[in-house]
KOLDOPA-954452 format. One line per field, with one value per atom (N, C-alpha, C, O, CB): atom name; z, y, x. Coordinates in steps of 0.05 Angstrom, whole numbers, plus 5000, padded with zeros to 4 digits. Glycine has a CB too. Layout:
N
at: [CA  ...]
zz: [Z  ...]
yy: [Y  ...]
xx: [X  ...]
END
This chain:
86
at: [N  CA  C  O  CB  N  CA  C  O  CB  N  CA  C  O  CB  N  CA  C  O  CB  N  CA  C  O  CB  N  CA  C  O  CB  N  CA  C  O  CB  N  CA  C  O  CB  N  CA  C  O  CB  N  CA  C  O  CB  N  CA  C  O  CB  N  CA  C  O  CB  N  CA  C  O  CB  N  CA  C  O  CB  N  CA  C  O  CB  N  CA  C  O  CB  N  CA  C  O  CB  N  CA  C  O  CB  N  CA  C  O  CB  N  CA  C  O  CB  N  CA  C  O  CB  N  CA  C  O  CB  N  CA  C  O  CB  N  CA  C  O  CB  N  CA  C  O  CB  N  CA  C  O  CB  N  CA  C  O  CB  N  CA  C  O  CB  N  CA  C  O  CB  N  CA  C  O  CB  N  CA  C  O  CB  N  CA  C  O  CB  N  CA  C  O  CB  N  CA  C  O  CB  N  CA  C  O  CB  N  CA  C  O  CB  N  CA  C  O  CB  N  CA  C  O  CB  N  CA  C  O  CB  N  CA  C  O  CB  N  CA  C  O  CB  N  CA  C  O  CB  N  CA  C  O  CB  N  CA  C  O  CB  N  CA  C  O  CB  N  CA  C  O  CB  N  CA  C  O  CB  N  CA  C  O  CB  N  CA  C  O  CB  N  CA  C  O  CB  N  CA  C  O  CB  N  CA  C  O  CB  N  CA  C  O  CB  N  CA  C  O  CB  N  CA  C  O  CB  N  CA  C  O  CB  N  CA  C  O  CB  N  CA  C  O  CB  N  CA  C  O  CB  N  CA  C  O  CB  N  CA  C  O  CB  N  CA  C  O  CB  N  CA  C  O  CB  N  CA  C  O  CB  N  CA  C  O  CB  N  CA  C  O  CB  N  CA  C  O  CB  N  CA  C  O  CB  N  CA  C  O  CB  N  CA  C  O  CB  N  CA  C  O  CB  N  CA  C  O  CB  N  CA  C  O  CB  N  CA  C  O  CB  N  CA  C  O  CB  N  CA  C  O  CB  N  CA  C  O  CB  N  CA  C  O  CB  N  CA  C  O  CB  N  CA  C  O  CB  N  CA  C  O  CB  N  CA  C  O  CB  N  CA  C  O  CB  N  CA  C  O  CB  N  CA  C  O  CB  N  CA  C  O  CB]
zz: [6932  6925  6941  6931  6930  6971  6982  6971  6969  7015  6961  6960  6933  6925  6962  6919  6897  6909  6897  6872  6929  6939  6933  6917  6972  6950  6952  6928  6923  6980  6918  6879  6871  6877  6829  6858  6842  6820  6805  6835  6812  6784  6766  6755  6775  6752  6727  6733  6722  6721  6756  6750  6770  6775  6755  6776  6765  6742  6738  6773  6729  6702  6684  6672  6696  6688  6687  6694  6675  6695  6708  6715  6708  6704  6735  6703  6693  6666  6661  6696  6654  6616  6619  6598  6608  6640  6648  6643  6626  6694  6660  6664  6637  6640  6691  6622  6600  6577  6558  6593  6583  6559  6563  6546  6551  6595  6602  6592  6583  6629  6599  6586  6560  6555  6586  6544  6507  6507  6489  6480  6531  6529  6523  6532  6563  6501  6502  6531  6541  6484  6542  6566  6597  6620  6566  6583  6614  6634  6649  6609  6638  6648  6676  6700  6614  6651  6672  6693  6717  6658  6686  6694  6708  6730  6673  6713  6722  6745  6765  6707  6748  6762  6789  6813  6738  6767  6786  6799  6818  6764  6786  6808  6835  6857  6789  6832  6846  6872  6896  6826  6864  6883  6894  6918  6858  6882  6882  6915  6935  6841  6899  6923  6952  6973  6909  6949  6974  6985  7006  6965  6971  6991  7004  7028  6964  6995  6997  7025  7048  6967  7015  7038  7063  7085  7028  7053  7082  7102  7126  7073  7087  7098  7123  7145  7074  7102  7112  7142  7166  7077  7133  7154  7163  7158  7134  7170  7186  7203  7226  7194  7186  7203  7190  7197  7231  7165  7149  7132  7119  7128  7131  7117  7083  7075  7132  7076  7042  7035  7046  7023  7011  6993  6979  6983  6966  6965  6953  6925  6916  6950  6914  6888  6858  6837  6880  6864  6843  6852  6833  6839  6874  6886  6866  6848  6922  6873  6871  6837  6831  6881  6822  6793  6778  6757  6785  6786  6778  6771  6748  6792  6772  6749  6753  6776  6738  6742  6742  6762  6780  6707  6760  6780  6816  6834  6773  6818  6841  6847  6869  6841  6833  6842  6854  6873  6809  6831  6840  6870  6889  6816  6866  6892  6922  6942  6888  6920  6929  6951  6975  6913  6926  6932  6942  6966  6909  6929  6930  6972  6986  6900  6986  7001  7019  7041  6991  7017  7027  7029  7051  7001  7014  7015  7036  7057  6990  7038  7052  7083  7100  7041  7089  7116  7130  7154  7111  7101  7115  7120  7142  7107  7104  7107  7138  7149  7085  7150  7176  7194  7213  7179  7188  7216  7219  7242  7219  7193  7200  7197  7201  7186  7189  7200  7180  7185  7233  7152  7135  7113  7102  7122  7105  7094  7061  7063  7113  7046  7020  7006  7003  7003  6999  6981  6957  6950  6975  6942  6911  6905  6883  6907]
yy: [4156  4137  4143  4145  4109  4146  4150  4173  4175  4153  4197  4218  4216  4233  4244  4187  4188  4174  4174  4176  4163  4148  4166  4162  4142  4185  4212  4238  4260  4230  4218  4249  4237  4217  4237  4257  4256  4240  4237  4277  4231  4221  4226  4206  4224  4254  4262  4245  4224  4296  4258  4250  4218  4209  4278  4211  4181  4167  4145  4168  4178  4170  4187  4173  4196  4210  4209  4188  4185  4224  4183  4167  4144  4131  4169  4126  4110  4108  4094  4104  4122  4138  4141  4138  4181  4145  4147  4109  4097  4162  4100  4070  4058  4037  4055  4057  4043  4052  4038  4052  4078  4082  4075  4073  4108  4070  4058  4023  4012  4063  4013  3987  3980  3957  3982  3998  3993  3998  3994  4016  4009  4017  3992  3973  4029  3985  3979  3978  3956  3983  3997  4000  3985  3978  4035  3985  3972  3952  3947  3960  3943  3921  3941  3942  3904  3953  3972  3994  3995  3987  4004  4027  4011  4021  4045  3987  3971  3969  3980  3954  3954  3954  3981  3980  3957  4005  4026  4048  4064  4047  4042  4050  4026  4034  4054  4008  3987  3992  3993  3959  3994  4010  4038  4043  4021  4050  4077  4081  4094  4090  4059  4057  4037  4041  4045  4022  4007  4035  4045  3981  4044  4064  4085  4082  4091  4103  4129  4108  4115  4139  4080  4070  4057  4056  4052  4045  4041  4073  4074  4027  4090  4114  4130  4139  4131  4127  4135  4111  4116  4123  4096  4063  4053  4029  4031  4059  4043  4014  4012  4053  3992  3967  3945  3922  3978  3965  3948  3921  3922  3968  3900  3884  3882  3869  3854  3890  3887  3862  3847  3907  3857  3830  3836  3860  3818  3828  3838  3853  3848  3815  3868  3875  3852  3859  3901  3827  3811  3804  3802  3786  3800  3792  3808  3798  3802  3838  3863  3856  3862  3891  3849  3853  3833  3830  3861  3811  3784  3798  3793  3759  3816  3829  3853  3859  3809  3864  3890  3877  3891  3901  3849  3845  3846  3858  3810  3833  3830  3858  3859  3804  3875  3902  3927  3943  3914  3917  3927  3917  3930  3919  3890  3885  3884  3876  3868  3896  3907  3932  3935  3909  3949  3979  3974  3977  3999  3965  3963  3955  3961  3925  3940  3924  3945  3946  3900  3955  3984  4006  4017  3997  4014  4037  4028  4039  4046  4003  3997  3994  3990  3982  3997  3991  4018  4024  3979  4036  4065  4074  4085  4083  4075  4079  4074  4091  4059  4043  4031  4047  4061  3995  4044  4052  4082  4090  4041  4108  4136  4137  4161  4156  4122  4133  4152  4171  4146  4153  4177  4175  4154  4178  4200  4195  4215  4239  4200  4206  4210  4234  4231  4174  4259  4269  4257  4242  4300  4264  4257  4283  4286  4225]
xx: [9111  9090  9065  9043  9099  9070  9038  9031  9006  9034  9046  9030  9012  8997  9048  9018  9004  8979  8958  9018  8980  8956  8930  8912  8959  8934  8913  8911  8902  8923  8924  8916  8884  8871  8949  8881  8856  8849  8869  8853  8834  8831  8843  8854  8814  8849  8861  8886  8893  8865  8900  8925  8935  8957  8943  8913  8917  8918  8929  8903  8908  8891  8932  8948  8843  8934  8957  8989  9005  8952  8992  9005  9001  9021  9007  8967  8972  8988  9007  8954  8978  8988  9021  9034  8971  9031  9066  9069  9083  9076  9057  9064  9055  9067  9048  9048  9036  9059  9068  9002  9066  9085  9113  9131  9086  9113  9134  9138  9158  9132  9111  9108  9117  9123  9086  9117  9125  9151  9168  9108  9155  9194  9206  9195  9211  9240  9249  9264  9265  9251  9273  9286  9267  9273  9290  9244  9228  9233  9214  9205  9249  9266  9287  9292  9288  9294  9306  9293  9300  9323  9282  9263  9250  9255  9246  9234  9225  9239  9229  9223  9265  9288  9292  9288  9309  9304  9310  9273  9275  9336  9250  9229  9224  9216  9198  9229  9224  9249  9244  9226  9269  9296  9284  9284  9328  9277  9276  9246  9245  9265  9229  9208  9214  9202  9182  9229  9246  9256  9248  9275  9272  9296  9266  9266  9329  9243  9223  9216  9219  9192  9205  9189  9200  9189  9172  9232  9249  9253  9253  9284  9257  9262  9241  9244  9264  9216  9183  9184  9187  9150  9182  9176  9203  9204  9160  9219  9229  9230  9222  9230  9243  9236  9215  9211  9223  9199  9179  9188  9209  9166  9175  9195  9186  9167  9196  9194  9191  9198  9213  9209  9184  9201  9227  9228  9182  9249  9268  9256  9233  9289  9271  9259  9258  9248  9275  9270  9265  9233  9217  9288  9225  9197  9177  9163  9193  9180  9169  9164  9141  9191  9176  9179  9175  9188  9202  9151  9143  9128  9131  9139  9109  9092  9071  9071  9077  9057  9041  9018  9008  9028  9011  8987  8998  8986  8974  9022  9032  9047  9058  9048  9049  9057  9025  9021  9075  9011  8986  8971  8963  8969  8972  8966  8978  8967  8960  9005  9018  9015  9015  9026  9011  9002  8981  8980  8999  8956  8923  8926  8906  8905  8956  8960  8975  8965  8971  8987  9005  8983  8983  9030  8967  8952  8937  8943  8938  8912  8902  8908  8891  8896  8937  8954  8954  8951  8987  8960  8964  8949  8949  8974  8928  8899  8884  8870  8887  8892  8880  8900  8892  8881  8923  8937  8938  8940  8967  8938  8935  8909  8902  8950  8886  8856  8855  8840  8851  8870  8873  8850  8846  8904  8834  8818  8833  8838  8790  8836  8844  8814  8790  8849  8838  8811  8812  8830  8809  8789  8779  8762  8751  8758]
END
C-alpha cells in the first residue's frame, strides 16, 4: 500500500480504474473483505504495535477508507520526512 503512496499519476489514475471495476463486481463484498485483511496483515508487519480499527470498521465505506489512507499517508509522510516523487 505505501508503495502506492509515491506512484505517479498514470498509475494512480490506474489503480483507481482497478477499484471502480472492482466496485461493479458482483463479488465486491468479498474482495472488499480479503484487501482490507490483506492491508492489516502488509501494515501490522511494516508497523508493529500500530492500532488499526477491525476490518468491519475499515469497510463502512469508500469515504472512510479514503480518509483513512489520505490519514496514514499523511503520518508517514510527518514521521519519515519522506518526500514522494510525481
Amino acid at each position: 500500500m505505501f508503495r502506492c503512496l509515491a506512484i505517479g499519476v498514470t498509475r494512480w489514475r490506474a489503480i483507481r480504474s482497478l477499484g471502480q471495476a472492482v466496485a461493479k463486481s458482483p463479488l465486491k463484498q468479498s474482495i472488499d473483505r480479503a484487501v482490507m485483511q490483506w492491508m492489516q496483515y502488509r501494515i501490522n508487519s511494516k508497523m508493529p504495535g500500530l492500532t488499526m480499527p477491525p476490518v468491519d470498521d475499515l469497510l463502512k465505506g469508500s469515504a472512510m477508507l479514503e480518509e483513512n489512507i489520505d490519514k496514514w499517508r499523511a503520518n508517514r509522510l510527518t514521521a519519515w520526512r519522506y518526500k514522494p516523487f510525481h
